[in-house]
C-alpha positions as CSV (number, residue, x, y, z in Angstrom):
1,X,-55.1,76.0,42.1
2,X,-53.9,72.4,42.7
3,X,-51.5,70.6,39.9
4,X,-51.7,66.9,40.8
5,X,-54.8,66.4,38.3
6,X,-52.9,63.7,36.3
7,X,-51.6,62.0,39.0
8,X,-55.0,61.5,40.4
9,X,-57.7,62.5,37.6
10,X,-57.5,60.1,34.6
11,X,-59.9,60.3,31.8
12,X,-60.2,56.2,31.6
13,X,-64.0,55.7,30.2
14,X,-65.3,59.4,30.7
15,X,-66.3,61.1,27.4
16,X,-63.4,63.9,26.6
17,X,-66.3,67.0,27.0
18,X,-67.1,65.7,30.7
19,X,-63.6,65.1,31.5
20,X,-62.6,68.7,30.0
21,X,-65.2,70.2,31.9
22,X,-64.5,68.4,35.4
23,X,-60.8,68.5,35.2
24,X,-61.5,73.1,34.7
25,X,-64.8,73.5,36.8
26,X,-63.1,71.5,40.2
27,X,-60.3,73.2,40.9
28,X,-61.9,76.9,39.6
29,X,-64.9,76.0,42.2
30,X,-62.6,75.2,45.2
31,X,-64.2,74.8,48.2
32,X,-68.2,74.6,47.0
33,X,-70.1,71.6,47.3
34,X,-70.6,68.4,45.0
35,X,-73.5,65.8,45.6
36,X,-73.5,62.1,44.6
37,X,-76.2,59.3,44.3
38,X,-74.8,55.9,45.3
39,X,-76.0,52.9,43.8
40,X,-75.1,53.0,39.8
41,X,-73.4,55.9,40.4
42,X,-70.2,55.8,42.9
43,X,-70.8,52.1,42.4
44,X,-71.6,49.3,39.7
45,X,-74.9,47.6,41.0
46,X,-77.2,48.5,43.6
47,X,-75.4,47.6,47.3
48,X,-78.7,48.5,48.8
49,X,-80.3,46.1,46.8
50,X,-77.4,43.3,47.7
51,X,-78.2,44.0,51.5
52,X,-82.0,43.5,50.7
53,X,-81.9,40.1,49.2
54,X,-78.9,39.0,51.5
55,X,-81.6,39.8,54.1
56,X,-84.4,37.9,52.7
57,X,-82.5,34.9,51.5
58,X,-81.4,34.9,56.0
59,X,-85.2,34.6,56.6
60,X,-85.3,38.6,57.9
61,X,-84.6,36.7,61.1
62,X,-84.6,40.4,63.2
63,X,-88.1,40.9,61.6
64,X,-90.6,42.3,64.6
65,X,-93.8,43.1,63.1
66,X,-96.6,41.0,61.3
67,X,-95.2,39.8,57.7
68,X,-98.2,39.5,56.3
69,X,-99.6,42.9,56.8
70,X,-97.5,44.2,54.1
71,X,-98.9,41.9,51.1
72,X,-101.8,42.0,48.8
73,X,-102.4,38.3,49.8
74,X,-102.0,37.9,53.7
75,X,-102.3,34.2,53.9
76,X,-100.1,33.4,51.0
77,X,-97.3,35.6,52.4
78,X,-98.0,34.1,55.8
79,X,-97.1,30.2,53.8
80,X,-93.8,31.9,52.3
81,X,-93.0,33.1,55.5
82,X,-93.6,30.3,57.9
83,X,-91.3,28.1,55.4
84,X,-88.6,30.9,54.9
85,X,-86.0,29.0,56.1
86,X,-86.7,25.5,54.4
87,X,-87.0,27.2,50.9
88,X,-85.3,30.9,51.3
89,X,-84.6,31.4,47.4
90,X,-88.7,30.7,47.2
91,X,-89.3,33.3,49.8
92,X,-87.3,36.2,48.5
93,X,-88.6,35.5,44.9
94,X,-91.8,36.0,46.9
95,X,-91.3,39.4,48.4
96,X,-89.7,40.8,45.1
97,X,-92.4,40.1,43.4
98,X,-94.5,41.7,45.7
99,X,-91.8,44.9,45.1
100,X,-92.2,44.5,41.7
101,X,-96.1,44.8,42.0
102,X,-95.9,47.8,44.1
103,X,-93.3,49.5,41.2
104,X,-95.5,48.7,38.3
105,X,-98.7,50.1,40.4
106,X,-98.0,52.5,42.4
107,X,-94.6,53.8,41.6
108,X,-90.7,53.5,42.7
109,X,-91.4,55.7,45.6
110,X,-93.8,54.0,47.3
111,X,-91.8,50.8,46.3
112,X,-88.8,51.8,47.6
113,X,-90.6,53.0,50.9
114,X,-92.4,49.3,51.1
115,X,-88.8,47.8,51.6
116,X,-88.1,49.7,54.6
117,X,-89.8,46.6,56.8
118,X,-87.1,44.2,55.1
119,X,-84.6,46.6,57.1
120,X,-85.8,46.8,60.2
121,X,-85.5,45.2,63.9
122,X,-82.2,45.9,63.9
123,X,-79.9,47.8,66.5
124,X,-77.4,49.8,65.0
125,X,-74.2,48.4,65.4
126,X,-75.2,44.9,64.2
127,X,-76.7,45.9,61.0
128,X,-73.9,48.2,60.5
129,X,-71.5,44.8,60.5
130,X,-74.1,43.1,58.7
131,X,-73.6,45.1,55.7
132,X,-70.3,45.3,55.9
133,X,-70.0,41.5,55.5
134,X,-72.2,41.8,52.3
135,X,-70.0,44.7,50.9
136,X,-67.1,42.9,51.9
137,X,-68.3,39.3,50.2
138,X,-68.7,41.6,46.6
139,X,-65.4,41.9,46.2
140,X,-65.0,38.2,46.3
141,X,-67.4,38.0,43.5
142,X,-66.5,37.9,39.7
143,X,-66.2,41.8,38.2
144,X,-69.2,41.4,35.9
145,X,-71.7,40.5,39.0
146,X,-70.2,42.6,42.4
147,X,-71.2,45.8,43.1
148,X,-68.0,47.6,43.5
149,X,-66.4,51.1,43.1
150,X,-65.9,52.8,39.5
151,X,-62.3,53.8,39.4
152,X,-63.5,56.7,37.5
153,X,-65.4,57.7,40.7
154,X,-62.7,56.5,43.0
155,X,-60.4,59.3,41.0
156,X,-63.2,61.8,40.8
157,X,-63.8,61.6,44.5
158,X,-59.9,62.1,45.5
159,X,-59.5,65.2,42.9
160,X,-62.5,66.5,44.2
161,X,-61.2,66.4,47.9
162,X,-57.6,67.4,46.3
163,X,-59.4,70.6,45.9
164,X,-61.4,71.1,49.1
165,X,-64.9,70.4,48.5
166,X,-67.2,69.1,50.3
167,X,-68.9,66.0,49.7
168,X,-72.3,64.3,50.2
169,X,-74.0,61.5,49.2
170,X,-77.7,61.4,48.8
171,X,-79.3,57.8,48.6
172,X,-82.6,56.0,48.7
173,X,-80.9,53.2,50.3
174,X,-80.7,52.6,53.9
175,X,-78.1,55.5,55.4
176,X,-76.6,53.0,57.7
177,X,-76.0,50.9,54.8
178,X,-74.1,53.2,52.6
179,X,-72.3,54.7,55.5
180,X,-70.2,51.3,55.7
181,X,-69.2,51.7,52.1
182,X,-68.1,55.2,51.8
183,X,-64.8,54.4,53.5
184,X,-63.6,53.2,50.2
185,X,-63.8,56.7,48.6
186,X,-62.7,58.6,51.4
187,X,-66.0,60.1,52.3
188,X,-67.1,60.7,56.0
189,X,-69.6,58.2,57.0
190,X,-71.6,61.6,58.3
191,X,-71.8,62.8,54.8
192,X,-74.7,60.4,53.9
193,X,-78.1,61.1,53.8
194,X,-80.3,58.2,53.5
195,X,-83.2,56.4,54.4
196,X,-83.3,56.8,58.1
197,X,-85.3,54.3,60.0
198,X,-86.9,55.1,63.1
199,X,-85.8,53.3,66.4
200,X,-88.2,52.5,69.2
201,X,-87.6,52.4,72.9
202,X,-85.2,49.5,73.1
203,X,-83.1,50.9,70.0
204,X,-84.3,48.6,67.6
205,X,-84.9,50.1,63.7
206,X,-89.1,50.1,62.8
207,X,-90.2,50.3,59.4
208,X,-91.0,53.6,60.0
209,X,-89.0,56.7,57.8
210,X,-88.0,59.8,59.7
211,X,-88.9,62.4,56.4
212,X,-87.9,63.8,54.3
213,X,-87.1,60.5,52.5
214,X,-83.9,60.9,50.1
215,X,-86.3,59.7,46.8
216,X,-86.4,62.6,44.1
217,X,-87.8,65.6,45.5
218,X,-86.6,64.5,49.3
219,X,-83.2,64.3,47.9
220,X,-83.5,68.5,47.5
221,X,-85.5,68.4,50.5
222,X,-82.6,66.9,52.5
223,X,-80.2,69.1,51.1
224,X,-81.9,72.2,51.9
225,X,-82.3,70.8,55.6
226,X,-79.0,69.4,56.2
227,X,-76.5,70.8,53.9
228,X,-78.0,74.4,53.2
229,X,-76.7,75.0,50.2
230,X,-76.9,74.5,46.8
231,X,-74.7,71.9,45.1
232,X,-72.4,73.1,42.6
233,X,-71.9,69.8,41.0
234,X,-74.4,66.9,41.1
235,X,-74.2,63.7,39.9
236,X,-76.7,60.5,39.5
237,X,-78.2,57.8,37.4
238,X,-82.3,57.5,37.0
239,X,-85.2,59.8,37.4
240,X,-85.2,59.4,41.2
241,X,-81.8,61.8,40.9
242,X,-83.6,64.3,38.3
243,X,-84.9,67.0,40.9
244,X,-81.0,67.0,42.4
245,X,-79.5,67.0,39.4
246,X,-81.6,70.3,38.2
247,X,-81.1,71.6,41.6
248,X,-77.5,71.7,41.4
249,X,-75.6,74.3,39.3
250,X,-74.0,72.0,37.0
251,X,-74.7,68.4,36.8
252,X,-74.0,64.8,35.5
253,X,-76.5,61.7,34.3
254,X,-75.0,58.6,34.0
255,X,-77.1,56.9,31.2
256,X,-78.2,54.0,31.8
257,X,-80.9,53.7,29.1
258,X,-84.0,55.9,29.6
259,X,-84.4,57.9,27.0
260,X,-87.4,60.0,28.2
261,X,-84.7,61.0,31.2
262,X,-82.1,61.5,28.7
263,X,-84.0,64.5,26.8
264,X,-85.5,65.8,29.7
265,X,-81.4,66.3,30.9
266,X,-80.2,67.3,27.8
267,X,-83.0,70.1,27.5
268,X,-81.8,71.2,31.3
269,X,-78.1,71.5,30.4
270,X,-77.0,68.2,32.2
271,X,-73.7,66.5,31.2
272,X,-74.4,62.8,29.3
273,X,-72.2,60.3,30.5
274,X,-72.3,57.0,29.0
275,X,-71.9,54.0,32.3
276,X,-68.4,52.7,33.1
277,X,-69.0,48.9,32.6
């Protein structure tokens, strides 16, 4: 068993039961696996929703296919898109309302999956720099508004590895996306599972989503595919991260407000965590 907890496991804003319990379980688990969510859970804010609007607000200039198609009003979208550039804070209002319609009607899922267009027509090593410029322009940004790195996490992460596990991270964002931002915790870039976009001949991304897509149920669905095993630690933040977090042997929620998720982790033997900021 390691001894260099305090030096690199503080308790800072975790509650003392989860810290208790982490600072025993790690090291008497050496070796087994832990799996983390990304966005409002390794970070503050959603970096997959920062690379979205960034995206939007450029006029999706690596855009291939026909705008329009994927709106409830083709030739209204078709106006927002032919004046994208003159008025880009009007356009992306445009397409996340349009997000926002799809959430309230048909569900985060299918939401989520809608967005996969706004990420596409890319070749790999450009959009990989491309995020990397957004992630990089958050730490420029005031605390309160970046989406950055929880210490706690930071810490967590490095005790964790202190002890041998093995880490992945399981997101509904685009994998390439996270990939460039896991460097800051000391996570392989291969540990993330992600949405994964679908390249065509000429190595350009599609909209299409190579399955099983890392939103609730996928998230077990990837694990049993790629990792195969089952977690011994999980951790996450909203109802998309349930079906992992029930998955795993012993789990975390970071509460961020819903109370129907809340009970429904309590009554599975979940850790509460109240959020960092």
């Amino acid at each position: 068993m390691k001894n260099s907890l305090i030096e690199t496991f503080n308790q800072n804003a975790w509650t003392k039961e989860n810290f208790d319990f982490l600072q025993d379980f790690i090291p008497a688990n050496e070796g087994s696996l832990a799996c983390f969510d990304f966005d409002n859970t390794l970070i503050k804010n959603d970096l997959g929703e920062r690379v979205m609007l960034s995206l939007l607000d450029d006029g999706l200039e690596h855009f291939q296919g026909l705008f329009s198609s994927y709106f409830k009003e083709p030739k209204v979208a078709d106006s927002f898109y032919k004046d994208r550039f003159k008025n880009p804070k009007a356009f992306t209002s445009f397409v996340f309302s349009e997000y926002e319609r799809i959430r309230i009607e048909e569900g985060l899922e299918r939401a989520y999956r809608w967005t996969s267009f706004i990420f596409s027509g890319w070749k790999e090593e450009d959009f990989r720099l491309y995020v990397k410029k957004v992630w990089d322009e958050q730490k420029e940004l005031p605390k309160s508004e970046a989406a950055l790195p929880f210490l706690e996490m930071k810490e967590l992460i490095a005790f964790l590895l202190e002890n041998s596990w093995d880490i992945y991270v399981l997101t509904a964002s685009p994998e390439q996306a996270i990939q460039e931002a896991v460097y800051d915790f000391g996570i392989s870039p291969q540990k993330v599972i992600g949405m994964r976009l679908v390249s065509n001949l000429e190595g350009d991304s599609t909209p299409g989503i190579s399955e099983p897509y890392t939103y609730g149920k996928g998230k077990v669905e990837a694990i049993k595919k790629f990792i195969k095993k089952v977690p011994c630690l999980a951790f996450g933040d909203s109802i998309n991260d349930f079906p992992m977090l029930t998955y795993a042997r012993k789990a975390v929620l970071f509460d961020r407000g819903d109370e129907n998720l809340k009970t429904e982790c309590k009554k599975a033997g979940i850790y509460i965590q109240k959020p960092f900021y």
